[in-house]
C-alpha positions as CSV (number, residue, x, y, z in Angstrom):
1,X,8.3,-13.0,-1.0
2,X,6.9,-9.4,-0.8
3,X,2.9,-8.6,-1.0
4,X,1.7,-5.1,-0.3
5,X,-2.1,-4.2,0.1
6,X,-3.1,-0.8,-0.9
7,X,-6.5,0.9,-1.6
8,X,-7.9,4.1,-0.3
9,X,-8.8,4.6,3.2
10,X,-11.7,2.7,4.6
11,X,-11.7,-0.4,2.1
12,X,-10.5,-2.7,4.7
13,X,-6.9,-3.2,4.1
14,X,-6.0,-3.9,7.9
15,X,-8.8,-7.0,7.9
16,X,-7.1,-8.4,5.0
17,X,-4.1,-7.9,5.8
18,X,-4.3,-9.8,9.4
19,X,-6.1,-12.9,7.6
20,X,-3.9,-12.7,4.6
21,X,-0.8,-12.8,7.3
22,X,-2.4,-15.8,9.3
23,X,-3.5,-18.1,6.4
24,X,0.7,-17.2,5.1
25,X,1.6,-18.5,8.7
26,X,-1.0,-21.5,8.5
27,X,0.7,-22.6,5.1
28,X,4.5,-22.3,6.6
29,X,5.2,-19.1,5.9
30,X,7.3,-17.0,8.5
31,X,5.8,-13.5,7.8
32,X,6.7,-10.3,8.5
33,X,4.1,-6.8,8.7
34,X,5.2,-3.7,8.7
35,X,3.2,-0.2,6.9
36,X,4.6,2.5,4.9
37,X,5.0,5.2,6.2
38,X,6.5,3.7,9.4
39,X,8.1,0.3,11.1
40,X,11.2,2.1,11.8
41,X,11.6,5.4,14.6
42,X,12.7,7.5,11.6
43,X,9.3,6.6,9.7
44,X,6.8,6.3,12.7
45,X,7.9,10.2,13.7
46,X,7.7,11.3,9.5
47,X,4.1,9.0,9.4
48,X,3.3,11.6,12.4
49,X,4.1,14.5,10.4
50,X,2.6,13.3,7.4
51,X,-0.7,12.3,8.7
52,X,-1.6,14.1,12.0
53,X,-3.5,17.5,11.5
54,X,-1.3,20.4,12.0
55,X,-0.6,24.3,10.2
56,X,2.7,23.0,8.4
57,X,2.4,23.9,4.9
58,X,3.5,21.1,3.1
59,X,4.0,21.1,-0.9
60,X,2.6,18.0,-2.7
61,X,7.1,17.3,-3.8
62,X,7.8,17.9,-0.3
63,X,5.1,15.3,1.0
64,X,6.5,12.5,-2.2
65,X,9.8,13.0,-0.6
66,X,9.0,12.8,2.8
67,X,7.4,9.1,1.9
68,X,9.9,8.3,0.5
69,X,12.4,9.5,3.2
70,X,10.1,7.3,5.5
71,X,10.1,3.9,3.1
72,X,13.9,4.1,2.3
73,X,14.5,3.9,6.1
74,X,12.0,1.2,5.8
75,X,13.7,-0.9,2.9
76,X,17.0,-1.0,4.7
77,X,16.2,-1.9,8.2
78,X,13.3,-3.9,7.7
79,X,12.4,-4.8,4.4
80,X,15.9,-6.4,3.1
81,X,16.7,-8.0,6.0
82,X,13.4,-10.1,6.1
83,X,13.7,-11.1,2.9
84,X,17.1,-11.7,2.7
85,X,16.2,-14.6,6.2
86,X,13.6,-15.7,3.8
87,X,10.4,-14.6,5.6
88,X,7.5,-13.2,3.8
89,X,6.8,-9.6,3.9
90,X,3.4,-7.7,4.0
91,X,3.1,-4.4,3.5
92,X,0.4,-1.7,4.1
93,X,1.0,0.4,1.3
94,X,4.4,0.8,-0.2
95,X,5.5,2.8,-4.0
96,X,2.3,2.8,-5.4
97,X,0.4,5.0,-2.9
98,X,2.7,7.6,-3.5
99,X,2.6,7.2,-7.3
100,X,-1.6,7.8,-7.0
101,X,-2.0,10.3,-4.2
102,X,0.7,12.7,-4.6
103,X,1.3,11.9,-8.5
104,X,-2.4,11.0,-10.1
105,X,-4.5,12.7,-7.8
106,X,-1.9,15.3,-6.7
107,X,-0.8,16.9,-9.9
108,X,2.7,15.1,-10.1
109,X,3.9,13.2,-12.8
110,X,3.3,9.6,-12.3
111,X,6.4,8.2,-13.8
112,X,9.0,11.3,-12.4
113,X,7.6,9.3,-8.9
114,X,8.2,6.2,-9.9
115,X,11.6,6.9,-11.2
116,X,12.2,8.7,-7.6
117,X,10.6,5.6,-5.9
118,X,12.9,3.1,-7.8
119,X,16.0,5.1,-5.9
120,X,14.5,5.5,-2.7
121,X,13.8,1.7,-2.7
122,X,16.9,0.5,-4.1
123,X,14.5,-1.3,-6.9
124,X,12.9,-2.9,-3.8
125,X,9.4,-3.8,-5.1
126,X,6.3,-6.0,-4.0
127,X,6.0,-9.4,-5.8
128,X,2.2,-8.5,-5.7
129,X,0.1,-6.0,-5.0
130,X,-3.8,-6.7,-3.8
131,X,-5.8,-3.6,-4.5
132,X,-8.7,-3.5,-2.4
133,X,-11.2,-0.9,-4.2
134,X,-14.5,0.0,-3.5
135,X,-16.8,3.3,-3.8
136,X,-15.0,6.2,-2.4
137,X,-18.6,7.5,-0.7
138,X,-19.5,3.8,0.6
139,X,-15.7,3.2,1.9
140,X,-15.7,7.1,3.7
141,X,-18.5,5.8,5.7
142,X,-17.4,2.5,7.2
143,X,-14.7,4.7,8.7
144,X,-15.7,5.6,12.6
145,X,-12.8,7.8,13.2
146,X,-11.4,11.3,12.9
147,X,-9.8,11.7,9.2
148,X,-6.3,12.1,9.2
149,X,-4.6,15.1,6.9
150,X,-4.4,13.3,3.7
151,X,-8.3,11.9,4.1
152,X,-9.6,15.5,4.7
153,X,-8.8,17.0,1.2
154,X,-12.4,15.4,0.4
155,X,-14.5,12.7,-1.6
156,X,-13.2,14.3,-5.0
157,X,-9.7,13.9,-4.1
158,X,-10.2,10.5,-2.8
159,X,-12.5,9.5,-5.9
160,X,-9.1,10.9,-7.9
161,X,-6.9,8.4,-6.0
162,X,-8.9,5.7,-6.7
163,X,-9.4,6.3,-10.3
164,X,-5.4,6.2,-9.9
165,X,-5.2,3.4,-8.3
166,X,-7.5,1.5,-10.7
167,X,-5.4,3.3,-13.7
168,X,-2.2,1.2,-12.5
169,X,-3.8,-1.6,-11.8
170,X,-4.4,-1.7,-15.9
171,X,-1.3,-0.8,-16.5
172,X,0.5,-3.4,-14.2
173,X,-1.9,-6.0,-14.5
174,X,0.6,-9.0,-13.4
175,X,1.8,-7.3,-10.4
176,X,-1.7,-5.2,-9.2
177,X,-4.3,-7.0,-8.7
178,X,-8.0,-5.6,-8.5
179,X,-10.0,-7.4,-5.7
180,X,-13.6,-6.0,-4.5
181,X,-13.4,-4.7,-1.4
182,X,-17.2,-4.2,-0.9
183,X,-17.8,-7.5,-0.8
184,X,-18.4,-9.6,3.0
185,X,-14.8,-10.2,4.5
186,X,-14.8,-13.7,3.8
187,X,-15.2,-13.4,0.7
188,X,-12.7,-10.7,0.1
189,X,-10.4,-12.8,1.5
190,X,-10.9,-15.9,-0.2
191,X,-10.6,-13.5,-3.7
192,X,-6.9,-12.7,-2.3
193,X,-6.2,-16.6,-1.4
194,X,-7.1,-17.4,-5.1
195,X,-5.0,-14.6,-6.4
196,X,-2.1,-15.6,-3.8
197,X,-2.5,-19.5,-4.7
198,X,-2.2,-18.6,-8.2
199,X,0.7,-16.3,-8.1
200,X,2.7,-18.8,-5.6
201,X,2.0,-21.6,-8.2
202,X,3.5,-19.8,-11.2
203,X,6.4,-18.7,-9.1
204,X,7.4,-22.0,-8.1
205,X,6.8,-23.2,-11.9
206,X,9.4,-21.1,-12.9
């Protein structure tokens, strides 16, 4: 089983993501994190790169590939090995973010990154996706840190990728799913339990 959490910065993903893994783990799940880009040397130095401030100019198809550089790497030492042992995967961030930031928001053409994603991945893909989404404004706040490279191209960027985000989400319904991410932690993570208990229910059906 493969779940990825996505959502722009500040919406809470790593919360979520800790509980989601613990209440897997509570229900017999062996479970594996790992975040995109990263979880491999080769990703961990391009997620460095990609995210650290620095004066390397680098061109909205250059950054897509460089993801996708990172998440390959990713897929093949990490990824399919876990879920070919069985264990449950969670991802922070995987395809999609590449499809909204560098293709929705970034001036690329959504499906060209898909198709590139689909080879990069080796059709690899999360069994579900929980969209955390809140107000870009409200979510910029409840972050107490310096903004990484991608976060400081501003609020109308930002509002851009989420517009994206929630664009797929309609698209994909059965695989994105839309939870509210300015609610109180609980009860964004009961949301995602429903939405999990559902999903694992019409997978074992069939």
């Amino acid at each position: 089983m493969f779940f990825s959490f996505d959502g722009t910065d500040g919406v809470g993903k790593s919360t979520q993501i800790e509980l989601f893994k613990n209440w897997l783990a509570n229900n017999g799940h062996e479970v594996l994190l790992c975040r995109d880009p990263g979880s491999t040397e080769l990703g961990e130095r391009l997620r460095d790169l990609l995210l650290q401030k620095h004066d390397i100019a680098i061109d909205r198809r250059s950054e897509m590939f460089l993801y996708m550089t990172a998440r390959t790497q990713m897929v093949e030492e990490v990824i399919k090995p876990a879920l070919a042992a069985g264990t449950t995967v969670i991802c922070d961030r995987f395809l999609l973010a590449n499809i909204v930031y560098q293709g929705h928001a970034g001036g690329m053409e959504a499906d060209v990154i898909r198709q590139v994603g689909a080879v990069a991945t080796d059709g690899i893909v999360p069994d579900l996706t929980f969209l955390l989404d809140m107000d870009v404004t409200h979510a910029r706040g409840r972050m107490d840190r310096e903004l990484d490279r991608i976060e400081s191209q501003g609020l109308v960027y930002m509002e851009q990728v989420r517009q994206g985000f929630l664009a797929e989400a309609e698209r994909f319904p059965q695989g994105i799913k839309v939870v509210d991410a300015a609610q109180d932690i609980d009860v964004i993570h009961q949301d995602i339990v429903q939405l999990a208990e559902a999903f694992l229910r019409q997978t074992r059906g069939s």
